[in-house]
VOBABA-814683 format. One line per 8 residues: number of its first residue (from 1); for each residue y, z, x of N, C-alpha, C. Coordinates in Angstrom, 2 decimals. Each point is the difference from the previous one (the first is absolute). Example, Ala and Ser with C-alpha at 12.3 -4.5 7.8 and 13.67 -1.06 7.14 Angstrom:
1> -5.69 7.80 13.19 1.19 0.00 -0.89 1.20 0.00 0.90 | 1.05 -0.72 -0.35 1.19 0.06 0.82 1.09 0.73 -0.77;
# end
This chain:
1> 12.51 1.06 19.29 0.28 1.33 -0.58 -1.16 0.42 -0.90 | -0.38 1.53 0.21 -1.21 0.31 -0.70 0.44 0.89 -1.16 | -0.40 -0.08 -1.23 0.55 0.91 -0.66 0.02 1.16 0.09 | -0.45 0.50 0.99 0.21 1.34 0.51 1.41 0.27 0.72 | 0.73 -0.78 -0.45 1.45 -0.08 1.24 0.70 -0.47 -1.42 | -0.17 -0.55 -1.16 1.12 -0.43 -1.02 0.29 1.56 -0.97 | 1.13 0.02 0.99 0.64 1.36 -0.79 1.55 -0.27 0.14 | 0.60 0.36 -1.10 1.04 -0.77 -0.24 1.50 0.90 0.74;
9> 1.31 -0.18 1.11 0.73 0.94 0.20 0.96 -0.07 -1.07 | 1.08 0.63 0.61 1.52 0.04 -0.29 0.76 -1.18 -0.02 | -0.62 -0.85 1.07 0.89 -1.13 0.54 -0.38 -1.19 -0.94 | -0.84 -0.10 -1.37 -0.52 -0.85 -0.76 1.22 0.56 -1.21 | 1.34 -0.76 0.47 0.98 0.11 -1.00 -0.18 -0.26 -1.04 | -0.73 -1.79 -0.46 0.04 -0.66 -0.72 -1.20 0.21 -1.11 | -0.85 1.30 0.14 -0.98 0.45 -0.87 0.40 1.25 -0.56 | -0.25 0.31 -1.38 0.62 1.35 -0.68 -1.16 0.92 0.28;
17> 0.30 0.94 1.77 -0.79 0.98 0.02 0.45 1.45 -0.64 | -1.40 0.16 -0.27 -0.18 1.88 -0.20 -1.01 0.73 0.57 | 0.59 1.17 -0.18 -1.18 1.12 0.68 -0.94 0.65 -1.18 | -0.54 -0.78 -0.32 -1.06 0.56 -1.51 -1.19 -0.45 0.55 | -1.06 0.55 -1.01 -1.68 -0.04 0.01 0.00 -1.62 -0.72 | -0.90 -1.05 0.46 -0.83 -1.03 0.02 -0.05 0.38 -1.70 | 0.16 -0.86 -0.76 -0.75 -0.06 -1.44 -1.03 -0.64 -0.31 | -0.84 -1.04 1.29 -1.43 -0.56 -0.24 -0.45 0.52 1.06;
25> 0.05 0.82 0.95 -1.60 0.33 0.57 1.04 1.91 0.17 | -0.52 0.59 -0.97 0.06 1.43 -0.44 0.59 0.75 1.54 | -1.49 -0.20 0.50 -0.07 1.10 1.38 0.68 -0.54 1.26 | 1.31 -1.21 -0.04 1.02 -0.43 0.65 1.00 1.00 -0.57 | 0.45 1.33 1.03 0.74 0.99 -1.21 0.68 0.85 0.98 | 0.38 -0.60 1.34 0.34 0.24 1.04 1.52 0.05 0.10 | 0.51 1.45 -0.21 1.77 -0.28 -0.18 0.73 -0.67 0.97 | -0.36 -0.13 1.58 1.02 -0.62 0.41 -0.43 -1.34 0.23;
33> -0.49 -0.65 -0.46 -0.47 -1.55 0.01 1.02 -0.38 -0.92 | 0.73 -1.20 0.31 0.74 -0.81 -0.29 -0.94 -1.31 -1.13 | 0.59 -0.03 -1.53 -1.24 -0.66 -0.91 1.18 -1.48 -0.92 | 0.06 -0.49 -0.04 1.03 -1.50 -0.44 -0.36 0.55 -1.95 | 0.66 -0.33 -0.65 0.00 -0.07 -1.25 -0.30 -1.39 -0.10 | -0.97 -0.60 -1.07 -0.19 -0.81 -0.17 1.30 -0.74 -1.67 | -0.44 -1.50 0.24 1.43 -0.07 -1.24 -0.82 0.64 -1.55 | -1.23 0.17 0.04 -0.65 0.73 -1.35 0.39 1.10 -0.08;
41> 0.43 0.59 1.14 0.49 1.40 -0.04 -1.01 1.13 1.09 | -1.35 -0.61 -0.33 -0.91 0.94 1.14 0.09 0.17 1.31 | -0.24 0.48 0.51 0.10 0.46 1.21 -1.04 -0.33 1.09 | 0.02 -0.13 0.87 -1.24 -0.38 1.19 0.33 -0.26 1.77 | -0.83 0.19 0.77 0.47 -0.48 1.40 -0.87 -1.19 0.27 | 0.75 -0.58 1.21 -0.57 -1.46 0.53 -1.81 0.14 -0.76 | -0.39 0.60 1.20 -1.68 0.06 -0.09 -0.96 -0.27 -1.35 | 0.78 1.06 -0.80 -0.79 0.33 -1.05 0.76 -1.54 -1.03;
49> 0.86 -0.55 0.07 0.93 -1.28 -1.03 -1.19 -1.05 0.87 | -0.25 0.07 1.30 -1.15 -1.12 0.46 -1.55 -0.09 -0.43 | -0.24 1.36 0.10 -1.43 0.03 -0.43 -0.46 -0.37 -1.95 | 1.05 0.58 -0.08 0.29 -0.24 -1.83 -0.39 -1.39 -0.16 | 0.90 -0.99 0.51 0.46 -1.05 -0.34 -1.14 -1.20 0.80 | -0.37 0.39 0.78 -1.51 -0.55 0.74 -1.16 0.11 -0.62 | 0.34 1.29 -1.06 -1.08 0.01 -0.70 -0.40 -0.59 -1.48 | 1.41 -0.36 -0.66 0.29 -0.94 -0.88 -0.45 -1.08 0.41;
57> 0.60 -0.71 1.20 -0.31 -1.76 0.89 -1.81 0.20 -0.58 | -0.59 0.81 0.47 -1.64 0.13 0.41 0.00 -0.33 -1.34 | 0.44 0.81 -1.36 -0.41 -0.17 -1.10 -0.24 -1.16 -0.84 | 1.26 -0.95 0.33 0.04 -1.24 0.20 1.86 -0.48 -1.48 | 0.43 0.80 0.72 1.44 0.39 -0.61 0.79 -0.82 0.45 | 0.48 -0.63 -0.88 1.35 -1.11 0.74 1.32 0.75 0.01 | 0.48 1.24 -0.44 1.11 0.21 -0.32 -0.28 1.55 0.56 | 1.11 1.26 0.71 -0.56 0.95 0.31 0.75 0.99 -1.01;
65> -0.86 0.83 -0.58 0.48 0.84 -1.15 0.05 1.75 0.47 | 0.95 0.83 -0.30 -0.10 1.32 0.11 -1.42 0.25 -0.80 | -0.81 0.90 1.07 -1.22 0.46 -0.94 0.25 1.26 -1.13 | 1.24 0.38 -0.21 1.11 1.28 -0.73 -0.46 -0.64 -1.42 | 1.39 -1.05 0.19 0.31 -0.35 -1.20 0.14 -1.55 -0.79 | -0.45 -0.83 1.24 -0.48 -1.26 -0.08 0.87 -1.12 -0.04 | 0.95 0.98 0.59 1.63 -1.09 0.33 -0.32 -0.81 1.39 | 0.48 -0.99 0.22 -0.47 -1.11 0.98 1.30 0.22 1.06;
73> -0.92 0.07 0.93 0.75 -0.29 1.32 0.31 -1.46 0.35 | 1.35 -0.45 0.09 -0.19 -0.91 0.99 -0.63 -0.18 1.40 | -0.58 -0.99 0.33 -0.07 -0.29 1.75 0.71 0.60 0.73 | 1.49 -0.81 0.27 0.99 0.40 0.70 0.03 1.63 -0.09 | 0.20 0.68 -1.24 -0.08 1.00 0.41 -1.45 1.31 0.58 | -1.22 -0.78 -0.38 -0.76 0.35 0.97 -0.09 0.26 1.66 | 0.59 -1.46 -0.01 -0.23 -0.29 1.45 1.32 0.25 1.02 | 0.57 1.08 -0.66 1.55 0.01 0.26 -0.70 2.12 0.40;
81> -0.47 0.40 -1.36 -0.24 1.10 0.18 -1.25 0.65 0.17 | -0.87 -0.36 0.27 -1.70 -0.72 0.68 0.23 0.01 1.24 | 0.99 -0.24 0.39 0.52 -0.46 1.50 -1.13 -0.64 0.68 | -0.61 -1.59 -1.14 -1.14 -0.48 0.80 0.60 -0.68 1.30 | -0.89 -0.11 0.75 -0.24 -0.52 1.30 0.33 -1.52 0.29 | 0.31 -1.02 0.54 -0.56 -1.25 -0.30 -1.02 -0.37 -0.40 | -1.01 0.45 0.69 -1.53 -0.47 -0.23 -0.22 0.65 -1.59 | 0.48 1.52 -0.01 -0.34 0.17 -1.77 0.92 -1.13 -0.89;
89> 0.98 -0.10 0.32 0.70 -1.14 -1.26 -0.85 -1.00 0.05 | -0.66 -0.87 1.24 -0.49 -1.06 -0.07 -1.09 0.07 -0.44 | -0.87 1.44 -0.02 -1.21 0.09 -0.58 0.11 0.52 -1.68 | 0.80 0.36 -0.29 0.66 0.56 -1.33 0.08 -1.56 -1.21 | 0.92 -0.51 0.78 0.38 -1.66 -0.25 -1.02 -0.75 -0.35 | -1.22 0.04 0.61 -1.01 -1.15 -0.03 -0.63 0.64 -1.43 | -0.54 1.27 0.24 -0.58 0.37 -0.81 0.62 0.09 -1.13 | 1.35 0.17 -0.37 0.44 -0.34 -1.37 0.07 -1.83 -0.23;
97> 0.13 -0.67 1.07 -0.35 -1.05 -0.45 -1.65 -0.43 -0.90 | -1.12 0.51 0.10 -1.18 -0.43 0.39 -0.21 0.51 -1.16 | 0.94 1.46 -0.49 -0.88 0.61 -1.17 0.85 -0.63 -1.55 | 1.18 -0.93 0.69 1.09 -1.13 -1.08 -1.10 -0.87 -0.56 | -0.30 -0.71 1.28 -1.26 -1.26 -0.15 -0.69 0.64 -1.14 | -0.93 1.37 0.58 -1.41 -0.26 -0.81 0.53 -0.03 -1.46 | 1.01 1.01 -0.17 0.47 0.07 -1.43 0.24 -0.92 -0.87 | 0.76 -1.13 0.65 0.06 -1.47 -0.58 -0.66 -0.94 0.26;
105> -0.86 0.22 0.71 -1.19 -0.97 -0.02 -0.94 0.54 -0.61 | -0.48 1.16 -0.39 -1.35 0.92 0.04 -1.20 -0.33 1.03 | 0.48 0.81 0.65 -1.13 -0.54 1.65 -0.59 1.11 -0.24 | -1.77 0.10 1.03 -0.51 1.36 0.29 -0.06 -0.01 1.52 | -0.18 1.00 0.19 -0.57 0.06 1.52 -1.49 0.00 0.11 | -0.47 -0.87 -0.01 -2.08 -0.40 0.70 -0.09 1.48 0.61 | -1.12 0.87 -1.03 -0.14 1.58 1.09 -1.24 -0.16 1.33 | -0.30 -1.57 0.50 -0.76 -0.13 0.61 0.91 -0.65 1.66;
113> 1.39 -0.55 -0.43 0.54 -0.59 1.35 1.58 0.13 -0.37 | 0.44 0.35 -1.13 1.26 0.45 -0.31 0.76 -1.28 0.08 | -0.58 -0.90 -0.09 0.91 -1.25 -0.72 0.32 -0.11 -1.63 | 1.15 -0.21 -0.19 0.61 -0.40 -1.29 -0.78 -0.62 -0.95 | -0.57 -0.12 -0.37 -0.55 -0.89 -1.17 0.66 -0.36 -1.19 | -0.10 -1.04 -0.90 0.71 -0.38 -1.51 -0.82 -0.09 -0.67 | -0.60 -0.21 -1.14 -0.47 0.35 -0.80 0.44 -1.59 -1.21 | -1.54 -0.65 0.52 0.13 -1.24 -0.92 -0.30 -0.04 -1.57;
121> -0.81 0.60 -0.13 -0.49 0.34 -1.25 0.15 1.50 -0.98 | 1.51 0.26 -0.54 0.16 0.93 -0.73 -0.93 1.05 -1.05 | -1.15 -0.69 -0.13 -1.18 0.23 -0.86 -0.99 0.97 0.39 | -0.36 -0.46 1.46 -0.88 0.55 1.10 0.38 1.01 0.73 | -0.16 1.09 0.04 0.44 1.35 1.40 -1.08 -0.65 1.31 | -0.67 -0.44 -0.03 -0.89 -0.66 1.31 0.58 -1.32 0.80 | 0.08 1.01 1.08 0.97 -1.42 0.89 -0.73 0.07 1.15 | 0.20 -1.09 0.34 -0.97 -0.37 1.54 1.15 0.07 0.95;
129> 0.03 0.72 1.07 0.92 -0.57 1.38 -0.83 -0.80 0.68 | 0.85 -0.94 0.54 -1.20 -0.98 0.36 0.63 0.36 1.65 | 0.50 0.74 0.81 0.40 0.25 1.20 -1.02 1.08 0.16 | -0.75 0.65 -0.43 -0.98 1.01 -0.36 -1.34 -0.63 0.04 | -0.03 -0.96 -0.95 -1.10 -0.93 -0.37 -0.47 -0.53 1.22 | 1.11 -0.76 1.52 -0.29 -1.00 0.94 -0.54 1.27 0.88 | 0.93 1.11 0.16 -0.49 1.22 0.68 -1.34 0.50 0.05 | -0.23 0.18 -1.21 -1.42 0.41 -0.11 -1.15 -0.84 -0.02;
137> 0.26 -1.56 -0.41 -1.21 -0.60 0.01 -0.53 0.07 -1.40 | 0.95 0.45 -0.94 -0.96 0.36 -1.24 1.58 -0.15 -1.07 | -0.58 0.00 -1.47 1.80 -0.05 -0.76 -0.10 1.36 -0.28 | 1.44 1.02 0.20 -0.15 0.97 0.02 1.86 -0.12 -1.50 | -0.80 1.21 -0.78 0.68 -0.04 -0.82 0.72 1.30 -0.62 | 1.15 0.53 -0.58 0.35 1.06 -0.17 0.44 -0.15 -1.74 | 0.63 1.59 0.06 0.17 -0.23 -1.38 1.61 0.31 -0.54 | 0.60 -1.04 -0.79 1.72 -0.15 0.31 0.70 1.56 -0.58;
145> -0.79 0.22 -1.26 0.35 1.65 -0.02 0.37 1.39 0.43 | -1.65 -0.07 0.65 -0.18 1.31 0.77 0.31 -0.13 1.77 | 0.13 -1.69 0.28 0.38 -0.49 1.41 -1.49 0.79 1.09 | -1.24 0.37 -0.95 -1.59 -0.17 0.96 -0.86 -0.87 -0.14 | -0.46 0.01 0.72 -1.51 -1.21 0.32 -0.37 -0.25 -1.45 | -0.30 -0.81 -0.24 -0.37 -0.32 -1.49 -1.79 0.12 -0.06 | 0.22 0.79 -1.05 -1.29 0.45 -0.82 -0.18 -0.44 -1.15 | -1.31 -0.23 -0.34 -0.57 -0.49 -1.69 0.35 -1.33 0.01;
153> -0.36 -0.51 -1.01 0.07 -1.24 -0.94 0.97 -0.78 -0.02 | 0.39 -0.97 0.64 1.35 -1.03 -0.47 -0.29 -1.18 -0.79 | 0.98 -0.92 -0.64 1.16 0.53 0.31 0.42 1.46 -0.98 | 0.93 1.01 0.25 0.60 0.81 -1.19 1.22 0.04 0.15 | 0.82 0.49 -1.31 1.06 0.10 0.04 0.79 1.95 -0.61 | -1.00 0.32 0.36 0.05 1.65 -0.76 -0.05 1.06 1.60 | -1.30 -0.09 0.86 0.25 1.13 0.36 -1.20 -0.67 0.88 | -0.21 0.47 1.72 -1.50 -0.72 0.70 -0.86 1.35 -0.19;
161> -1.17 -0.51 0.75 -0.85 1.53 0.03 0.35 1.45 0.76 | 1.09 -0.42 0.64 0.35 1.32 0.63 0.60 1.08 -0.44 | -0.59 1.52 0.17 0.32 0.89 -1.15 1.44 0.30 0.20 | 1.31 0.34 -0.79 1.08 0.03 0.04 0.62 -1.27 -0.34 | -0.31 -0.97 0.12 0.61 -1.28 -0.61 0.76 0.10 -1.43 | -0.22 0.72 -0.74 -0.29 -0.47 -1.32 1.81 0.14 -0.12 | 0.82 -0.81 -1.44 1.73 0.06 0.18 0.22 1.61 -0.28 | -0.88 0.49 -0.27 0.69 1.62 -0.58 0.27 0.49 1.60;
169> -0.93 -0.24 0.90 0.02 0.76 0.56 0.79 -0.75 1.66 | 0.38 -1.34 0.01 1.05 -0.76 0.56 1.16 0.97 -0.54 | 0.82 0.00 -1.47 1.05 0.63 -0.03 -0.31 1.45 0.13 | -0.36 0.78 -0.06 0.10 0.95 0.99 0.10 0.27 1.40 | -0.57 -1.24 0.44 0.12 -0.16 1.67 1.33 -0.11 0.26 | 0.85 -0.98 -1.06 0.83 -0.34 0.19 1.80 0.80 0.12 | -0.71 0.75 -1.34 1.32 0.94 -0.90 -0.09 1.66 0.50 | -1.00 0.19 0.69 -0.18 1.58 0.29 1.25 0.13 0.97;
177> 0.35 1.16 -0.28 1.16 0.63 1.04 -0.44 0.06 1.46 | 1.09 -0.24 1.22 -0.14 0.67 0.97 -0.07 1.30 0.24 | -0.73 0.76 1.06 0.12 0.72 0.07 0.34 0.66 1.43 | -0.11 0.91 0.41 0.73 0.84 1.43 -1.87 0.54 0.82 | -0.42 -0.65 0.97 -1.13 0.90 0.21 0.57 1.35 1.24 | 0.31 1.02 -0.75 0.50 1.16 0.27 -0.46 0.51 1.83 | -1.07 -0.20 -0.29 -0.43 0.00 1.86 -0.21 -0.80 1.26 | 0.41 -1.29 -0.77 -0.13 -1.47 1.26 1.71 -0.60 0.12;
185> 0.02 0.36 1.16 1.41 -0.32 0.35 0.29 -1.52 1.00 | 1.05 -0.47 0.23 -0.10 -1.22 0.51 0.32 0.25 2.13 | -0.72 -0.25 0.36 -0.29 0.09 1.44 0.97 0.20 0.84 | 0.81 1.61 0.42 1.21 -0.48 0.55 0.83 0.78 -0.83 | -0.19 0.23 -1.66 1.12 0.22 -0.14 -0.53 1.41 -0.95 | 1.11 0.24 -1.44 -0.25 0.80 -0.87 -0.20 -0.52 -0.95 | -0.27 -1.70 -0.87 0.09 -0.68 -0.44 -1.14 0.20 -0.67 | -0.18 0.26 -1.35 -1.28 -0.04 -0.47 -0.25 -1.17 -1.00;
193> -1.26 -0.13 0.39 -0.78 -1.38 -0.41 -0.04 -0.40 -1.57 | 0.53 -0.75 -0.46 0.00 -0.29 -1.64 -1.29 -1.19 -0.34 | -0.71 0.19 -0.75 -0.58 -0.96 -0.79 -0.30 -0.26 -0.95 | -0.80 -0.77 -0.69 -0.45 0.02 -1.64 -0.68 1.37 -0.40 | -0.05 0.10 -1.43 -0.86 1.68 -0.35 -1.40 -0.72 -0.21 | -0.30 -1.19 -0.16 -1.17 -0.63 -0.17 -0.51 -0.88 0.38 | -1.16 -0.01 0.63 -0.41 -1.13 1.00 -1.99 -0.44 -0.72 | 0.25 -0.87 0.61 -1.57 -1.07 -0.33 -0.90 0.47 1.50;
201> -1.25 0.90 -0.48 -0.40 -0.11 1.15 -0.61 -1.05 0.63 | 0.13 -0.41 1.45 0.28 -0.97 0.23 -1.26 -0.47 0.68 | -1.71 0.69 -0.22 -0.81 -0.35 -0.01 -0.84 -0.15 -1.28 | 0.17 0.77 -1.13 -0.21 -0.88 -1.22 0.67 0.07 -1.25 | 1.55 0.43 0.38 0.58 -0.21 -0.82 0.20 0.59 -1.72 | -0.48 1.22 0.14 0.14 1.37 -0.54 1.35 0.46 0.22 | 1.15 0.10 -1.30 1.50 0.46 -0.16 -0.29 1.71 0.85 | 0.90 0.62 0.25 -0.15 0.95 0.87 1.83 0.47 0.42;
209> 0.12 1.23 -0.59 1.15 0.13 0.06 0.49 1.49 0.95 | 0.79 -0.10 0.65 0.28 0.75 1.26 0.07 1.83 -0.96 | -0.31 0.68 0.57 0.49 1.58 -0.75 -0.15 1.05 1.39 | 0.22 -0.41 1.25 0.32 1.24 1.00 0.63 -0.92 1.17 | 0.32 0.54 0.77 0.78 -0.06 0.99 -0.58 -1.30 0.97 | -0.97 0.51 0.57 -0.38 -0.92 0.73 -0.52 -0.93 0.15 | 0.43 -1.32 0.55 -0.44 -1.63 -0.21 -1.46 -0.78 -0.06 | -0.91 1.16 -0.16 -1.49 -0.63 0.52 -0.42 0.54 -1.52;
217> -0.80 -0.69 -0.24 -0.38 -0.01 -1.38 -1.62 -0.23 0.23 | -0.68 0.51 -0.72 -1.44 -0.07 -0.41 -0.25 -0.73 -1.80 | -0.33 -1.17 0.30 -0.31 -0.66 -1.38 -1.00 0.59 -0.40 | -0.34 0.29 -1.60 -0.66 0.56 -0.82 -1.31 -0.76 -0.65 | 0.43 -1.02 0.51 -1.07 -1.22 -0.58 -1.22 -0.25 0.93 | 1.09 -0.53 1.45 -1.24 -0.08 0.93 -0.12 0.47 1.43 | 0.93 1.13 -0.70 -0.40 1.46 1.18 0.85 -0.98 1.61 | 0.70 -0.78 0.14 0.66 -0.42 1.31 1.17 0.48 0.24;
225> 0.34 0.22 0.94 1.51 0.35 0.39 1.29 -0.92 0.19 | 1.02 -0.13 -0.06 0.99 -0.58 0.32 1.54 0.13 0.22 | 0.68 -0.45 0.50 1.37 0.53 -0.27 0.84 -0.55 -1.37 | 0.63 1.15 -0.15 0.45 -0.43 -1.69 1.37 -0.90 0.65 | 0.72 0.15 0.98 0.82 -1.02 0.33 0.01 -1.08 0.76 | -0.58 0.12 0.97 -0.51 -1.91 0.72 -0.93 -0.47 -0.54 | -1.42 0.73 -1.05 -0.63 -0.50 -0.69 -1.54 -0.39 0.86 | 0.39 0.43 1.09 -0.75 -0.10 1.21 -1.46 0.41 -0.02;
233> -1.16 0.01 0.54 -1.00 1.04 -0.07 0.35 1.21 0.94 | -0.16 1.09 -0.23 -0.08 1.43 0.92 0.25 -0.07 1.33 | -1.33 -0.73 0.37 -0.37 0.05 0.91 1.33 -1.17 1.01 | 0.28 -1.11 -0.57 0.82 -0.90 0.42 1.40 0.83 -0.39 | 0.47 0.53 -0.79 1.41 0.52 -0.15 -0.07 1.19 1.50 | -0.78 0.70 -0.06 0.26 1.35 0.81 -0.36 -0.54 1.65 | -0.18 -1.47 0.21 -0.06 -0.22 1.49 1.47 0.36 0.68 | 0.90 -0.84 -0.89 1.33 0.17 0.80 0.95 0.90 -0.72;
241> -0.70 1.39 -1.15 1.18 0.04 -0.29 -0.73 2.07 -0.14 | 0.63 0.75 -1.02 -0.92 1.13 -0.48 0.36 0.26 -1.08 | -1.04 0.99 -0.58 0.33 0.29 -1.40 1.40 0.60 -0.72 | 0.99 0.04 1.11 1.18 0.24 -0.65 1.48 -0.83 0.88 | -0.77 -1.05 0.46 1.14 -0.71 0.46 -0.22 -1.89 -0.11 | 1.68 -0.84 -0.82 -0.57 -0.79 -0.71 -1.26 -0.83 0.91 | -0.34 -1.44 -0.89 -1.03 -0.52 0.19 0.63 -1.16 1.09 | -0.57 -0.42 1.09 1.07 -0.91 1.05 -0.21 -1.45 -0.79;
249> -1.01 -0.17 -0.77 0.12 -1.67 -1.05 1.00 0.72 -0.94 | 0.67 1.00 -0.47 1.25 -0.07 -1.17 -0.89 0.03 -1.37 | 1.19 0.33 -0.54 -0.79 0.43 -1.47 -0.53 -1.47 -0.73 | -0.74 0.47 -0.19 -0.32 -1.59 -0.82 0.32 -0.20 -1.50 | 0.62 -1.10 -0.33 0.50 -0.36 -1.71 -0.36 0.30 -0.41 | 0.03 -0.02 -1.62 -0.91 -0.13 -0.99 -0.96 -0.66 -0.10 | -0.96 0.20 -0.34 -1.12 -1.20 -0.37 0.06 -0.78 -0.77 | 0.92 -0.34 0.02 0.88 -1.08 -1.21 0.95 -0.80 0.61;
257> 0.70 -1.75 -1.02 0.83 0.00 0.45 1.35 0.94 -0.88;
# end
């Protein structure tokens, strides 16, 4: 089932439907669409309760929260009114497993092969993956902070050479609001694309914060392009996708854990 087909009837006794406008994606405002009340009270259909909540998983969210008012959904009732798929529960599932782990373990993801890493030395932001290291022929090292290639001087325990590192500007990565990018919709549907209001550009890492509609951004620092939501370069985001429809790699997290 594609979410282009999760629309909810009559015959879904056991969900408290109404005929009202979506309260998280605005321009879902379609009177005879059938929309489930959620138990927070908001309102939403299948599609738009999936893309929401996929986009929390990405963030690296163990628990799924109304983006309203920050009341928590259960699972069950996600996946009850989500009307995920098998394959989405089972892909839903893992990924709240994975993002439990990192939390209680404090893992990163290696931004060179996307293996887990731990972090032996609390002191040091410079960590070696050594699955990276055998790969390349060389020790290749990142930085546990900002989660890029490690720059400058080790060992440190403050901030590497890469610009944006520094903690002021981690919690902002971290704490900035989502936001709605008003003209990139999700492929298929009416679903519009949510992400952070602030992103690290992701060739040198210059803060850079979204203020129009559309997902391609021009950094100010060093004049490159990118997508403000897969994080992608230009040129690699717009192979499989266009400037107003989402990115087919998905929004990408925070640059944080």
């Amino acid at each position: 089932m594609s979410e282009d087909f999760k629309k909810f009837t009559p015959f879904d006794k056991d969900i408290k439907l109404v005929s009202k406008p979506s309260d998280i994606d605005e321009y879902d405002d379609d009177p005879s669409v059938l929309r489930a009340m959620l138990s927070c009270g908001h309102i939403s259909d299948p599609e738009t309760l999936t893309a929401c909540c996929r986009a929390q998983l990405k963030d690296g969210k163990t628990e799924f929260r109304c983006p309203l008012c920050e009341k928590e959904w259960p699972y069950d009732e996600v996946r009850k009114l989500a009307k995920l798929t098998i394959e989405e529960q089972s892909s839903f599932e893992e990924q709240l497993g994975t993002n439990t782990v990192k939390k209680i373990v404090d893992f990163r993801e290696c931004p060179g092969c996307d293996t887990l890493i731990e972090r032996s030395d609390d002191s040091n932001l410079c960590v070696e993956c050594s699955v990276c290291t055998v790969k390349k022929g060389r020790i290749f090292e990142f930085c546990w902070q900002c989660e890029r290639v490690w720059k400058g001087p080790r060992p440190r325990g403050d901030q590497c050479g890469n610009v944006g590192c520094r903690s002021a500007d981690q919690k902002l990565l971290k704490e900035c609001q989502m936001i709605t990018l008003s003209s990139v919709v999700y492929k298929g549907t009416n679903v519009h694309v949510q992400c952070p209001a602030i992103r690290a550009c992701p060739f040198c890492g210059v803060l850079i914060e979204h203020n129009m509609g559309c997902k391609i951004m021009l950094c100010r620092e060093c004049k490159k392009q990118f997508c403000f939501a897969c994080l992608k370069s230009v040129h690699e985001c717009l192979k499989t996708s266009t400037y107003f429809i989402s990115c087919s790699a998905g929004v990408a997290p925070r640059q944080i854990d």
